[in-house]
N, C-alpha and C positions, 0 to 999 in steps of 0.2 A: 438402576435395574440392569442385571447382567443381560448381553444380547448371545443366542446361540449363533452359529460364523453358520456359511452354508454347507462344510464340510460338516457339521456337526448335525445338520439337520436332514445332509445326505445319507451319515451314518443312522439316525430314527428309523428312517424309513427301510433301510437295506436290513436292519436289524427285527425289523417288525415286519417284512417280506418273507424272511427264512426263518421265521420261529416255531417253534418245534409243533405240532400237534399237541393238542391234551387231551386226548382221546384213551393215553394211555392207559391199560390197566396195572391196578397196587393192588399189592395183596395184603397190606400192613390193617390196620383197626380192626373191629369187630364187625363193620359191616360190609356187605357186599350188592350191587347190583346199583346203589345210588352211594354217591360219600357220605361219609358223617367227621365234618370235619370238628378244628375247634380253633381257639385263638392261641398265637402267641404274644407273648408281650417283650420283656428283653433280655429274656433267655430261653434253650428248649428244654424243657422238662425231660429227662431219660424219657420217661414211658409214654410221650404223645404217643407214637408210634406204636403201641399195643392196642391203643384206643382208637385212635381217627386219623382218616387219610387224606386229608384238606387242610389246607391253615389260609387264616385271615389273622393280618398283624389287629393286635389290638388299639393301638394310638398309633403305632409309627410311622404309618403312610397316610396321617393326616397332614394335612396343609399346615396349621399350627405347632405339631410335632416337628413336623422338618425344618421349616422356615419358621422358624418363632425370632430369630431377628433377619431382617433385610435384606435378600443378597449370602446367607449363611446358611447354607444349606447340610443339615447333617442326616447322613441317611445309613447311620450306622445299626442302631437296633431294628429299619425296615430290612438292611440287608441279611440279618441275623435269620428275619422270618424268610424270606425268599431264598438263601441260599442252602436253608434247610429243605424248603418243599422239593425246589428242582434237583437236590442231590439223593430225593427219595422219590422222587416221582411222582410226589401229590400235586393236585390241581392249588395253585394260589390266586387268591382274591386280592387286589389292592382295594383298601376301605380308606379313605375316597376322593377323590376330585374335590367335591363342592358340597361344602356342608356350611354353615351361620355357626353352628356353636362352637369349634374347635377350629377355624379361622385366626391367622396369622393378628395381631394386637392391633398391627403396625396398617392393616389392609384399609380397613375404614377409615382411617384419614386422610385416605388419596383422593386425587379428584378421582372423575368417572373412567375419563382417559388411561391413567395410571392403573388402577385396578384391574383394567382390563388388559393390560398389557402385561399385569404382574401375574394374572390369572394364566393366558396364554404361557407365560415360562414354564410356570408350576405346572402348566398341562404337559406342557413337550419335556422337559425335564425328568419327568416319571414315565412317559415312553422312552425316553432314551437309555433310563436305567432297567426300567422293568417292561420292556416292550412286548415278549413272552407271555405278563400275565396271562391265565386263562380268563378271568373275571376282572372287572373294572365295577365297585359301584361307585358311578358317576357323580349322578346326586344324592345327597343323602336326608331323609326327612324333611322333603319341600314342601310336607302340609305341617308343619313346625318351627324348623328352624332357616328358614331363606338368609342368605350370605348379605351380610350390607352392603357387597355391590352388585345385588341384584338389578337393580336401573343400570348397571352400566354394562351388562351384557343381553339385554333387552328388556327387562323388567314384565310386567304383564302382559302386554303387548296386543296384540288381536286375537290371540286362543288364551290370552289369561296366563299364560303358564312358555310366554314365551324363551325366557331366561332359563328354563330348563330344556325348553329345545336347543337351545345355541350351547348349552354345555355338553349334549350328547353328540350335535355334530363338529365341534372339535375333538371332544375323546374320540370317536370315530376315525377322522382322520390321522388321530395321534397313536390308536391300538386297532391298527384296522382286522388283527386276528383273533380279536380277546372278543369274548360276551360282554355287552354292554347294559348291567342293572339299573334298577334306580329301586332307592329302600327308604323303609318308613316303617315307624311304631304304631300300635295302636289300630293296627286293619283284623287280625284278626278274630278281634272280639265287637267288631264293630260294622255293622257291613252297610251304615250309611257313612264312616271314615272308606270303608273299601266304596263305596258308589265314587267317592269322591279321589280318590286313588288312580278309580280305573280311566277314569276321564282323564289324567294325565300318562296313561300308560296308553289308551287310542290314541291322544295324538303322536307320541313318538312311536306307536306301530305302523301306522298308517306312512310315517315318511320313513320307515324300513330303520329304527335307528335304537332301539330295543330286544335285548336278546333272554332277559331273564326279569321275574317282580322279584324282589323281596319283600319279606315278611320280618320282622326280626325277631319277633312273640317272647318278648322279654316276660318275667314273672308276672308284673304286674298288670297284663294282658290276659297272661295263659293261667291263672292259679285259679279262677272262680270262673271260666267261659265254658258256656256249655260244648256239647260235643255238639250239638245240634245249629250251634253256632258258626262254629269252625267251619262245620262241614258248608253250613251255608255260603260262609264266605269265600273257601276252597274254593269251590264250584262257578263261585261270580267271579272271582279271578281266571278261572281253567279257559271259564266260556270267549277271553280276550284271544285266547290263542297261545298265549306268548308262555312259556313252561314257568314255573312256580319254586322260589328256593326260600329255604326259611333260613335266614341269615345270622340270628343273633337270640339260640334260644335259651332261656334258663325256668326253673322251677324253684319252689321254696318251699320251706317248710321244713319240720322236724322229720324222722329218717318216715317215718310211718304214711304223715301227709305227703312228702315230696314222691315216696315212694306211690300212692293213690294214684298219684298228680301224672305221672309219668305212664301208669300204666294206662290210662283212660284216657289219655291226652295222645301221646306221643304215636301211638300207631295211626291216629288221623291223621296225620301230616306225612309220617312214612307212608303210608301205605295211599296215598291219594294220588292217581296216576300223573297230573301233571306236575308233584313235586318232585323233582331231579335233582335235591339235595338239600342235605338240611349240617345247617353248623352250628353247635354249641356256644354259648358265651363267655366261656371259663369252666376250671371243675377240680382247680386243686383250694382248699379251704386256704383263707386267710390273702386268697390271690384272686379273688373272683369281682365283681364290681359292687355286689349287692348281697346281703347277710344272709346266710342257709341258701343259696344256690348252689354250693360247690355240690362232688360228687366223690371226691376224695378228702379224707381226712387229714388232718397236720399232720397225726402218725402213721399215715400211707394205706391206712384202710379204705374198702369201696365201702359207700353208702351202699344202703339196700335196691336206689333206684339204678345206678350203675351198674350192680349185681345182677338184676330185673333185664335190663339194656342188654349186658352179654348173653343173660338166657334166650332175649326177645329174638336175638339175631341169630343165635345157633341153630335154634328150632325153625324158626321163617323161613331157613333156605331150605328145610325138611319137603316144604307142601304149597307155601304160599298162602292157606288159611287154618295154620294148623295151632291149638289152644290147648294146654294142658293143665293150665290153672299152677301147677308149682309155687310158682314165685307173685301169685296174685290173680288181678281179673283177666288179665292179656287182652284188655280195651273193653272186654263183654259188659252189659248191663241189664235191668231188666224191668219190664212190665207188668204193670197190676201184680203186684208183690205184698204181700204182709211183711217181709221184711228179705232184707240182702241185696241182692247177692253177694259173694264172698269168697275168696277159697278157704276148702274147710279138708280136714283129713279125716271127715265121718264115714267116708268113700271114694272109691277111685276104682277105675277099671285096669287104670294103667300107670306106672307108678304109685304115686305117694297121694295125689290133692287132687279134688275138681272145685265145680263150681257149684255153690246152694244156694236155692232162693226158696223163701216160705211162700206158701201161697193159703190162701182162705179160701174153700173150695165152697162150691153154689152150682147149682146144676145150671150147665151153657157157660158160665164164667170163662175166659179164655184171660194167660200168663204168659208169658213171652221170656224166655235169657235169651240175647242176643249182642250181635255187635255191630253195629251203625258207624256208616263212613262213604268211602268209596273206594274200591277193594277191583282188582283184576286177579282172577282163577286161572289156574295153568289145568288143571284137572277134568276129569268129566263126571266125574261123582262127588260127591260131600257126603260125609260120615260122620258120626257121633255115636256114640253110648249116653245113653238115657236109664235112669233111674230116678223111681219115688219111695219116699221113705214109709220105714210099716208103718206109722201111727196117721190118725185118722179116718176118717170114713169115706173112701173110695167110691162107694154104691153103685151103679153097673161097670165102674172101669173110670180110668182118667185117660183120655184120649191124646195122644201125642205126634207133633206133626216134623219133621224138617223141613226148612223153609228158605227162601230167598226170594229178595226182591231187587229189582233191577230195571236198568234201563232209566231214563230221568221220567218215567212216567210211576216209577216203582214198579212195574211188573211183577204180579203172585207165582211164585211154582212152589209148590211144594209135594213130600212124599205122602205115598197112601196112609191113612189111618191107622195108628195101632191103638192096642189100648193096654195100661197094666194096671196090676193092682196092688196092693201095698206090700210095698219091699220089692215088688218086678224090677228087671232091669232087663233094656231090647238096645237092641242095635239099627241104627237107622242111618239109611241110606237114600238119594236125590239124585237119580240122573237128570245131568245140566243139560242137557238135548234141550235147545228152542232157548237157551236163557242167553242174555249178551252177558259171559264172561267177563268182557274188561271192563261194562261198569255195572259191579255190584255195590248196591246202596244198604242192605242190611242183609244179614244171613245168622239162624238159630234155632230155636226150637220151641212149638208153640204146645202150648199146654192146654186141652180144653176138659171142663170137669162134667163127669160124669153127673146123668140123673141118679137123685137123692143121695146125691156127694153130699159130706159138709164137714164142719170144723177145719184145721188147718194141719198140714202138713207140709213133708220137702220135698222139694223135687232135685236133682242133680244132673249134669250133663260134665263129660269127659270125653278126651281125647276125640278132639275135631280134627279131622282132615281132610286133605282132596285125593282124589287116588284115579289112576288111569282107567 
């Protein structure tokens, strides 16, 4: 085992004392206000940079990448990723410290002794090169894959999960300017995996040594979890305190489903206040980890979900809740429905597309489009155009409300009653006065049918936004 001299551990620290802030802002990818970064592997791609302003090497700053023999340390494709972020100005993640599955060959056959001293290099060796990092995740999937020398950095210990404490206060002491994570698979879709999560995420809150969760919400997490889901476990995470970043995300499926997948999915995680960043897990085809995740094609084309992505971000910095339906649902869903919703170009008040959903009308029956999450308004108003379509039987009016709910008790506000009638189309408006803004848990448009309503007809809603 190589020893660092004290000169070399004087330079760590003097080097991890004066590093730069990452506070900076980029103006590069398509998003703005949080990153959306993505991985490199061992080259950069021309156009990361049109797309996302964060990178996380993909293997290279693994323990087994670097040191896969003894003593030999090759840190050539991590330098590829890190000397790309900091000559552009994006935040870098080292992925990771301490993980079991991608662990050196060589590590497990040491005594307890050894390991732990081999461990200590590997820590201080990656402060010394990358002591800047913004992000460090530490540990990586300690409810899955724990390192075979976990006994010899404390093993279970008295909180169960002591070996994960003793790895964050070394990174601590080794990145004393970096966010210090810990990431894990399989929370999002699961919120007794997240119960189980968050018990290791109190004890390193509680001794101050914790700066970020991850999430990684890989496909096979994110492709079938409800939204209702998500949002659940969002919130069991927020309630720790500690801010929320999804590390490692991908979607699957052919252009149609991924495209679904992404539009339903992906604003719950953007759009939930204590997420501060979310990273991709590849997105050029043929270079991604897992089949129909990418997001670009062999021959340089964007999928429809990428396409979706750039529309989501142009528009979002428009209003903060604003939905045009274009390029899909823009996360909306809907309520006691006969079928849909959808985007359709049967109508629109504004551009090309809104949103349909059929509904089976009954006199008192109440419909719902809407979109569920957890949402902070910059506005004071919310607005929509509303229309139903001519066919069907109306009978005194179909009654239509805007609506939000809020606050973690769900608080009602909605706007006064209107009512139209086949083929109408109104504009409707919600002053926010008395609502808590920063956390909106659903907001839409309620539908109630009129007496001696019936058979089935559409209803549509277009161009949502907030306005001052």
């Amino acid at each position: 085992m190589k020893k660092l001299s004290k000169v070399s551990i004087i330079v760590i620290l003097m080097f991890s004392a004066f590093s730069l802030s990452f506070t900076k802002e980029v103006s590069a990818g398509i998003a703005d206000e949080k990153f959306l970064g993505n991985i490199i592997s061992h080259y950069v791609p021309s156009d990361f940079g049109v797309y996302w302003d964060q990178v996380t090497p993909e293997n290279s700053t693994k323990w087994g990448s670097v040191e896969s023999t003894r003593d030999n340390m090759n840190w050539t494709n991590a330098d590829t990723s890190y000397n790309f972020a900091k000559s552009n100005g994006y935040p870098f993640k080292f992925h990771t410290l301490v993980w079991g599955s991608q662990e050196p060959s060589w590590v497990s056959g040491l005594s307890t002794f050894e390991q732990r001293a081999e461990l200590l290099e590997w820590i201080q060796a990656s402060a010394q090169r990358y002591g800047d990092a913004e992000y460090i995740d530490v540990v990586n999937e300690p409810l899955h894959a724990p390192p075979s020398y976990k006994n010899a950095i404390g093993g279970d210990g008295a909180t169960g999960w002591d070996w994960v404490i003793w790895s964050f206060e070394q990174a601590r002491q080794a990145f004393p300017n970096a966010e210090l994570h810990l990431n894990d698979y399989g929370i999002i879709s699961d919120p007794n995996a997240a119960a189980q999560y968050i018990e290791i995420v109190n004890l390193l809150n509680e001794r101050g040594l914790i700066d970020g969760i991850g999430i990684q919400s890989h496909h096979f997490n994110m492709n079938n979890v409800s939204v209702t889901t998500m949002n659940q476990v969002l919130d069991m995470l927020a309630a720790t305190g500690v801010p929320i970043y999804v590390s490692e995300l991908d979607m699957s499926g052919d252009d149609q489903t991924q495209l679904a997948r992404y539009q339903e999915k992906f604003p719950v995680l953007w759009e939930h206040p204590a997420v501060k960043g979310v990273t991709l897990w590849g997105y050029k085809e043929g270079e991604t980890w897992a089949q129909d995740t990418h997001l670009i094609t062999s021959s340089g084309e964007e999928r429809p979900a990428l396409q979706w992505l750039k529309q989501y971000f142009s528009s979002s910095g428009e209003t903060g809740a604003y939905a045009n339906f274009e390029s899909g649902l823009d996360g909306w869903s809907g309520t006691n429905l006969n079928a849909g919703p959808w985007s359709t170009d049967a109508w629109s008040s504004k551009d090309l597309r809104s949103l349909q959903g059929d509904i089976n009308m009954s006199s008192g029956d109440q419909h719902y489009l809407s979109k569920k999450g957890h949402f902070s308004f910059a506005g004071n108003e919310l607005r929509a155009t509303v229309k139903g379509a001519s066919w069907g039987n109306y009978g005194n009016g179909l009654g239509v409300k805007l609506f939000v709910k809020h606050g973690e008790n769900y608080d009602w506000k909605a706007s006064d009653w209107q009512t139209i009638r086949a083929g109408g189309e109104i504009n409707l408006s919600l002053n926010l006065s008395g609502v808590h803004k920063s956390d909106i848990r659903e907001y839409g448009v309620q539908f109630i049918d009129g007496s001696n309503s019936s058979g089935v007809t559409a209803v549509y809603v277009d161009n949502v936004y907030l306005s001052n």
